[in-house]
C-alpha positions as CSV (number, residue, x, y, z in Angstrom):
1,X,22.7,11.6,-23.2
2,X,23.1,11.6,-19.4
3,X,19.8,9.9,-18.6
4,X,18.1,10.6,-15.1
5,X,15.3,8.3,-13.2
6,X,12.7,9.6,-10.9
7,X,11.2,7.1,-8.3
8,X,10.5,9.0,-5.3
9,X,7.0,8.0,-3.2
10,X,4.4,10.3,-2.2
11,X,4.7,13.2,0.2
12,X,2.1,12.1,2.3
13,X,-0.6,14.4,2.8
14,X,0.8,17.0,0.2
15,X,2.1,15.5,-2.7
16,X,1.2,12.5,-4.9
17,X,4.8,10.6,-5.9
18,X,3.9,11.6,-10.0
19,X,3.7,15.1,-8.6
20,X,6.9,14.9,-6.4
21,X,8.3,13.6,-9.4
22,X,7.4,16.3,-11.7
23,X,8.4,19.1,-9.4
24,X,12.0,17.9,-9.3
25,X,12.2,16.9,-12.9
26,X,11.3,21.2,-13.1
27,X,14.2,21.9,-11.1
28,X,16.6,19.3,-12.9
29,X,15.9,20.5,-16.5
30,X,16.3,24.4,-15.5
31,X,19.6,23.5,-15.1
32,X,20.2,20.7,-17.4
33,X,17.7,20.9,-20.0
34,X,19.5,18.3,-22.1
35,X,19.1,15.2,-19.9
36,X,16.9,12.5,-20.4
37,X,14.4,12.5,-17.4
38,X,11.9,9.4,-16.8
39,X,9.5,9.0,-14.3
40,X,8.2,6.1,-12.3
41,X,6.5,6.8,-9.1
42,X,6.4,4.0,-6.9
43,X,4.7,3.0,-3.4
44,X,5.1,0.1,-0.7
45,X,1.8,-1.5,-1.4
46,X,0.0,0.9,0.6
47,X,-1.9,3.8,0.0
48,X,-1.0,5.4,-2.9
49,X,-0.5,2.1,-4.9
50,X,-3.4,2.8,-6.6
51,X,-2.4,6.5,-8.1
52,X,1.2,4.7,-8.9
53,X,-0.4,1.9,-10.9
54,X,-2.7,4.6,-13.0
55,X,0.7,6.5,-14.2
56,X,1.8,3.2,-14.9
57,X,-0.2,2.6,-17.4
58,X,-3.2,1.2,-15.6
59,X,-6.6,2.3,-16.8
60,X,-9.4,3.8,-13.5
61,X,-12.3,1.7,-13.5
62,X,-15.0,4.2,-11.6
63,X,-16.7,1.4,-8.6
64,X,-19.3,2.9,-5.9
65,X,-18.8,0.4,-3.0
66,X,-19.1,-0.1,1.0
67,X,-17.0,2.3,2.7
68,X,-15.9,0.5,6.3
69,X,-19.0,1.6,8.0
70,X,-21.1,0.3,4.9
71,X,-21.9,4.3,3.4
72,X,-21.3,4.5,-0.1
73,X,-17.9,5.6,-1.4
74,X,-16.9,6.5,-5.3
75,X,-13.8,4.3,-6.0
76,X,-12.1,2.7,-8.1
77,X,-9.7,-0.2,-9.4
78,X,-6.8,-0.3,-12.2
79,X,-6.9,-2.0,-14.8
80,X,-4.4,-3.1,-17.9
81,X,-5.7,-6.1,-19.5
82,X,-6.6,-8.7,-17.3
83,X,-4.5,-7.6,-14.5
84,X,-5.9,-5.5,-11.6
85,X,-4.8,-3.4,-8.8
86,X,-7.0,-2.9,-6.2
87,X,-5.9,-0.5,-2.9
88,X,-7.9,-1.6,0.7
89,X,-7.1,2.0,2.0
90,X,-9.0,3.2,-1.0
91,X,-12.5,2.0,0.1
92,X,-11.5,0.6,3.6
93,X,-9.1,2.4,5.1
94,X,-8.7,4.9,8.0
95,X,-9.3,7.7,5.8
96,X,-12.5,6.4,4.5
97,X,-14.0,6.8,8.0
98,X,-17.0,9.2,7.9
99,X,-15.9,12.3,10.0
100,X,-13.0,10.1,11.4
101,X,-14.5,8.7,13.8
102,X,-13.2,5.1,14.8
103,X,-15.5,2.0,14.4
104,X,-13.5,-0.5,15.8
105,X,-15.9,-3.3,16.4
106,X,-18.3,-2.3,13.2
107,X,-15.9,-1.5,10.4
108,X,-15.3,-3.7,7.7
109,X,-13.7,-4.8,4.8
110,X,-17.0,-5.7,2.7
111,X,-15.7,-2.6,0.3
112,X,-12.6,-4.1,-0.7
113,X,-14.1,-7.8,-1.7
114,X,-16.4,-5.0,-4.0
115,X,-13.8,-3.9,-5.4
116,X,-12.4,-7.4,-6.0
117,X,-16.1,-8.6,-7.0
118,X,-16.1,-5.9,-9.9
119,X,-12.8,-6.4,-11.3
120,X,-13.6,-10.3,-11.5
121,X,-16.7,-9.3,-13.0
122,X,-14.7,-7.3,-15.7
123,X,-12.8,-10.2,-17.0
124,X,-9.3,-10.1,-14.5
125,X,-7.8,-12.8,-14.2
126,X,-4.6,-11.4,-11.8
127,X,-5.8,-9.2,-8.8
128,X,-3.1,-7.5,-6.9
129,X,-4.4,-6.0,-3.5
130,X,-2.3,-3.6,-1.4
131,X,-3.7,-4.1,2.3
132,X,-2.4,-1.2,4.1
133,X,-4.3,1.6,6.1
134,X,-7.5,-0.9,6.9
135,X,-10.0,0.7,9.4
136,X,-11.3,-2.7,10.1
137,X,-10.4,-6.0,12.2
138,X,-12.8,-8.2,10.6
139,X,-10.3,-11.2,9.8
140,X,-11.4,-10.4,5.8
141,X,-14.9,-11.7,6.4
142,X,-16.6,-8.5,5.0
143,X,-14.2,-9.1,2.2
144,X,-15.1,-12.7,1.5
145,X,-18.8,-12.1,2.2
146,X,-18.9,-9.9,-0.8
147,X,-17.3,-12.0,-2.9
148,X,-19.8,-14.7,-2.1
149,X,-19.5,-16.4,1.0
150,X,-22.1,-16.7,3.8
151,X,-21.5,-16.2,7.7
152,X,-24.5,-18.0,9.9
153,X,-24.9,-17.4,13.4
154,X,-26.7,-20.3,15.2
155,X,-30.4,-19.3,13.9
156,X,-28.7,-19.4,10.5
157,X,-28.6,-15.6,9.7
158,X,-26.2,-13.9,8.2
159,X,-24.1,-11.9,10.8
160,X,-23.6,-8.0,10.6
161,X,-20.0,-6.4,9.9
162,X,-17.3,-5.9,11.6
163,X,-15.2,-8.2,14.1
164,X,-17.2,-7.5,16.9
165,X,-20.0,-9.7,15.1
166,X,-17.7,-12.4,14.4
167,X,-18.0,-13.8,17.8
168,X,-21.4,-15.1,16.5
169,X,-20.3,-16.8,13.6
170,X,-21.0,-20.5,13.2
171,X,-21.4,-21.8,9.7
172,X,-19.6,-20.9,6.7
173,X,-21.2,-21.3,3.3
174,X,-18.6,-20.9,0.6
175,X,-20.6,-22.6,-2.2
176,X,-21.7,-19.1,-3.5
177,X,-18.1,-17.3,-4.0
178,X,-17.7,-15.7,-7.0
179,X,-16.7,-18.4,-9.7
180,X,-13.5,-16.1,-11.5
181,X,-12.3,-17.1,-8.5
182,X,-11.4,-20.5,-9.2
183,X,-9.0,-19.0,-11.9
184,X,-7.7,-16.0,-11.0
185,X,-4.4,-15.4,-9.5
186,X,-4.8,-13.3,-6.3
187,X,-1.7,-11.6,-4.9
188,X,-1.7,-9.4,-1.6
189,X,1.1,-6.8,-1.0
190,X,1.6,-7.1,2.8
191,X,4.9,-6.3,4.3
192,X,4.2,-7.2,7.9
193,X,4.5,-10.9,9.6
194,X,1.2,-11.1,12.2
195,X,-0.5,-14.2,12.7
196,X,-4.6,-13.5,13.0
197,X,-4.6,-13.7,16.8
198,X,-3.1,-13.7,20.1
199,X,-0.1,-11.4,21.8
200,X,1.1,-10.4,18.0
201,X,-2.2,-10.4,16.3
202,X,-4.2,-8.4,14.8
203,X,-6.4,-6.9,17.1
204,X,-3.5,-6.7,19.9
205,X,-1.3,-4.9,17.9
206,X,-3.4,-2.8,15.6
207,X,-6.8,-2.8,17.6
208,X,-6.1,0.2,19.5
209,X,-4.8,2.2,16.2
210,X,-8.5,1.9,15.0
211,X,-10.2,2.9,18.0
212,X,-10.3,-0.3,19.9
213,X,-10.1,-0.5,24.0
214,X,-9.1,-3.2,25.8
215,X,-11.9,-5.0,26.4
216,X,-12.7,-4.3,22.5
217,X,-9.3,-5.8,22.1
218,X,-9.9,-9.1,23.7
219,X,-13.6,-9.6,22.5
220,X,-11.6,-8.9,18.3
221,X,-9.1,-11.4,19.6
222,X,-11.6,-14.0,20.8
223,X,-13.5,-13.6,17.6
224,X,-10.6,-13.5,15.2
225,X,-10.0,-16.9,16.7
226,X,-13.6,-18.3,16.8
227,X,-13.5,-17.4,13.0
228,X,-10.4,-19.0,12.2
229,X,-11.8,-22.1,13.9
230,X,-14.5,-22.1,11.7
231,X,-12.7,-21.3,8.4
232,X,-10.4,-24.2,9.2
233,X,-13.1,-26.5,10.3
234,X,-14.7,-25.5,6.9
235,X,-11.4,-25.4,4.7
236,X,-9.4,-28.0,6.2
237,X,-6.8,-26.0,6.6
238,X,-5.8,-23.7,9.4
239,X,-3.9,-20.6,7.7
240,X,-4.5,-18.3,11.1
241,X,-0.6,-18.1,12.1
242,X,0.5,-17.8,8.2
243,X,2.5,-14.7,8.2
244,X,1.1,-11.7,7.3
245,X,-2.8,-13.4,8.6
246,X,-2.9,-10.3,10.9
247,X,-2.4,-7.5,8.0
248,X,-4.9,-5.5,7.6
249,X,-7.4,-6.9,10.3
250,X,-6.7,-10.1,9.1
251,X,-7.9,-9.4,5.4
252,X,-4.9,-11.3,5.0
253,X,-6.0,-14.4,6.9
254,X,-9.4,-14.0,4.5
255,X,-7.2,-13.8,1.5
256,X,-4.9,-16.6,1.9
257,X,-7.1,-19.0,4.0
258,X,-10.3,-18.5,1.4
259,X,-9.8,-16.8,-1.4
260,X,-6.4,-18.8,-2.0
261,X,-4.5,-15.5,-2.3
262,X,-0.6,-15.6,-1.7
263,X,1.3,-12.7,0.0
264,X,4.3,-10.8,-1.7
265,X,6.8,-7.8,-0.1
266,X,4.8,-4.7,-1.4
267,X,7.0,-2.9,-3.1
268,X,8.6,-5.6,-4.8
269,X,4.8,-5.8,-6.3
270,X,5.0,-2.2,-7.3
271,X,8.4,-2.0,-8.7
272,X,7.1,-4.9,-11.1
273,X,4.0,-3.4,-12.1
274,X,5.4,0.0,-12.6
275,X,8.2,-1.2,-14.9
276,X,10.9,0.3,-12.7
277,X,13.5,-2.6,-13.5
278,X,13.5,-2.5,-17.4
279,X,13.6,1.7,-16.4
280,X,16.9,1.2,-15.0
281,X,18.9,0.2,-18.0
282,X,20.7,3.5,-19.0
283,X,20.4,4.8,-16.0
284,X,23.2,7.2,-15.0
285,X,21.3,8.6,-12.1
286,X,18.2,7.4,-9.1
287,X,16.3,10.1,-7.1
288,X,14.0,8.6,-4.6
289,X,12.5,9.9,-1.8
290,X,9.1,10.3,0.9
291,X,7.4,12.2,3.1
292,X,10.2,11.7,6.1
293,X,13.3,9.7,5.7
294,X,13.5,7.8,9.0
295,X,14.1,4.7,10.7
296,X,10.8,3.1,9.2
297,X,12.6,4.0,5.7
298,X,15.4,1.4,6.3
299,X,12.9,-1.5,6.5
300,X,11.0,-2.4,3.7
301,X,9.8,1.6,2.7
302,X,9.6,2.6,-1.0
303,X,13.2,4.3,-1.0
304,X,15.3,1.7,0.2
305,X,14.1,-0.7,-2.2
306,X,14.6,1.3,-5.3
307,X,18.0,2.4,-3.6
308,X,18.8,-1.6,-3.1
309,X,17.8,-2.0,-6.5
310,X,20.0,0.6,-8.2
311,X,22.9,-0.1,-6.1
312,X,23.3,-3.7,-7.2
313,X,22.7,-2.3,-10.8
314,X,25.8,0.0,-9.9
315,X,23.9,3.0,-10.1
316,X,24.5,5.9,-7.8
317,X,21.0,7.5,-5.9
318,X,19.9,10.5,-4.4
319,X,17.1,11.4,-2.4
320,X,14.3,13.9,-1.6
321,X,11.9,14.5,1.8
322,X,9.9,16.4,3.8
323,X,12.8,15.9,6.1
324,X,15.1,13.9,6.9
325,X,16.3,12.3,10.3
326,X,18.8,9.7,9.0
327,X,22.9,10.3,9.7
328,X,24.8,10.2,6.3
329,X,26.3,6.4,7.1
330,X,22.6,5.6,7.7
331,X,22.4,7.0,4.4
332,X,25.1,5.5,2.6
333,X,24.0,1.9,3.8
334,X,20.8,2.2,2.4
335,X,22.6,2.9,-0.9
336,X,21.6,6.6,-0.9
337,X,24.9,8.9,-1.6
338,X,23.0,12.3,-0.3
339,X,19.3,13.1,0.8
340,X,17.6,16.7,0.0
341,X,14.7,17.7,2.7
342,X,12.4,20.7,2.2
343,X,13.3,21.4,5.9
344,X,16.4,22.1,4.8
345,X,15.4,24.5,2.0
346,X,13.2,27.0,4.3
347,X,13.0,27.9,7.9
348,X,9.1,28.0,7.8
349,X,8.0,24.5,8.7
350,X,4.4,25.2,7.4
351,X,6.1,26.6,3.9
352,X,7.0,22.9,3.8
353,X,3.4,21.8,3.6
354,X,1.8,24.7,2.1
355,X,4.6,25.1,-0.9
356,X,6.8,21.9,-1.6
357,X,6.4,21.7,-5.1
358,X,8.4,25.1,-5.5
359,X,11.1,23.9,-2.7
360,X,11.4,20.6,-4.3
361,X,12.2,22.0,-7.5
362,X,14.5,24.3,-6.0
363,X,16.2,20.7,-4.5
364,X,15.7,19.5,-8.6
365,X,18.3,22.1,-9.7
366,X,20.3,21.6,-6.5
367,X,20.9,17.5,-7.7
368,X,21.5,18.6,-11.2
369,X,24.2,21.2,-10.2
370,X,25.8,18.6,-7.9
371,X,25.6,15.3,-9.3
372,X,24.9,15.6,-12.4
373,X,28.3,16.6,-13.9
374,X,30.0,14.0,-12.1
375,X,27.6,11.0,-14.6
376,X,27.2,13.2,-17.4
377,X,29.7,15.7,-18.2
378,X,30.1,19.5,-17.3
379,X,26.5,21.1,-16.6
């Protein structure tokens, strides 16, 4: 039986990756109702890990915790036995942002070390963070606080949130951190290389994405560094040009430097907890796809891994988008033989937001018509 795998991402902003997946495994089977379709939605360690890890398997553990300006948000964490999935951009991300507002000197990631805290607190023993999206540049110290730790300023009072309050910092107390951690296994998904601070840091580079002006720029860089000082001074080790330190604000800097976390390519994290490499085997046929297939898509995004990954299992993949901007020998590098776009299936460019899931099944039927026979037999 021709057997067919579906491993696109999420649409962003329309479309979840299970339902992308599920609209083109309607189009495939109106055509070919006899193939074997299987479905693993994937993500790059981002938002939407999360949603991924749940159809994996993973069970939703409800959480109310911090949102980056400190209001309440209902969240939650995966969990499959003592392994945990926990997604920044869930509790402190940009999207979390009451009315959107920016809060670049104020936000911060105490709502993710929550998140952390509760899933320690429920036994896991392996936490796997995805760090994109943040809203804050605190350097992680909301996220350690809440696991624990204590920031002093000079009077011996615990500093407020954000970076913008780091500049005060000036003892670190980590005799309180949450004692699961001494055990557990903490691995961040972080695809980018930014040392905490300086000309590639994170407040240089990312500051002014979350609301941050110049002069809110250099006081986050002077801070990020004060704190690294201080982390190293109470650590004895300086982690602050570690790659990946800068992700996130520098909650990668807080994971590695004090929580002892180690950083992993994001989607190399996904593809192991989804189960996508032991879905391969039998595989006579990939469909990927996102939102927009672009330059970004070639480095390190969810499609051209699973296309890598299929390709040197010698298995030929398609894929779907919102659009598409890549040439076909962009295409064909990436491993991807042809790519579908709902741009191409309508001249209405809001029928592309306000109706994929009917275009992409349309696309569905398209792949099963044109590929299909060619791995499986006539259709």
């Amino acid at each position: 039986m021709t057997r067919v795998l579906l491993a696109p991402d999420k649409f962003k902003g329309t479309l979840t990756a299970a339902e992308v997946a599920r609209w083109v495994a309607a189009g495939i089977t109106s055509v070919r109702p006899d193939v074997e379709i299987v479905s693993v939605p994937v993500a790059d360690g981002g938002d939407g890990t999360l949603a991924v890890a749940i159809e994996a398997g993973f069970v939703r553990h409800a959480v109310t915790a911090g949102g980056p300006t400190g209001e309440p948000v209902d969240t939650a964490f995966g969990r499959r036995g003592t392994e945990a999935v926990i997604e920044l951009a869930e509790i402190s991300g940009l999207a979390q942002l009451p009315g959107g507002v920016p809060a670049a000197l104020t936000a911060s990631s105490r709502g993710t070390g929550e998140l952390l805290h509760a899933a320690l607190d429920a036994g896991c023993t392996r936490l796997v963070l995805g760090i994109g999206g943040s809203a804050c540049t605190d350097g992680g110290a909301g996220l350690v606080q809440a696991l624990g730790a204590r920031i002093l300023d000079a009077d011996g009072v615990d500093i407020g949130p954000g970076g913008g309050a780091l500049a005060a910092a000036r003892t670190l107390d980590l005799a309180g951190l949450h004692p699961g951690l001494t055990t557990a296994d903490v691995v961040v998904a972080c695809d980018v290389d930014n040392p905490l601070s300086g000309p590639r840091g994170a407040a240089a580079v990312y500051g002014p994405q979350k609301g941050a002006s110049l002069g809110d720029v250099a006081h986050l860089d002077a801070a990020l560094s004060g704190w690294a000082d201080l982390v190293a001074m109470t650590t004895g080790a300086d982690h602050r040009d570690d790659p990946g330190a800068g992700a996130a604000g520098g909650v990668g800097f807080g994971a590695i430097a004090v929580l002892g976390a180690t950083l992993a390519p994001g989607l190399d994290l996904v593809l192991d907890l989804t189960g996508f490499h032991d879905a391969l085997a039998g595989t006579d046929l990939v469909i990927t796809g996102e939102g927009s297939l672009d330059e970004q898509t070639l480095h390190g995004k969810a499609p051209a891994g699973v296309a890598a990954a299929a390709r040197a299992a010698g298995i030929p993949v398609v894929a779907v988008a919102g659009r598409s901007l890549l040439t076909d020998g962009e295409l064909r590098a990436a491993g991807i033989a042809a790519a579908y776009a709902l741009s191409d299936e309508t001249d209405d460019v809001e029928e592309s937001f306000a109706r994929p899931g009917p275009l992409l099944e349309r696309i569905g039927a398209r792949i099963a018509a044109e590929h299909l026979p060619s791995v499986g037999g006539p259709a």
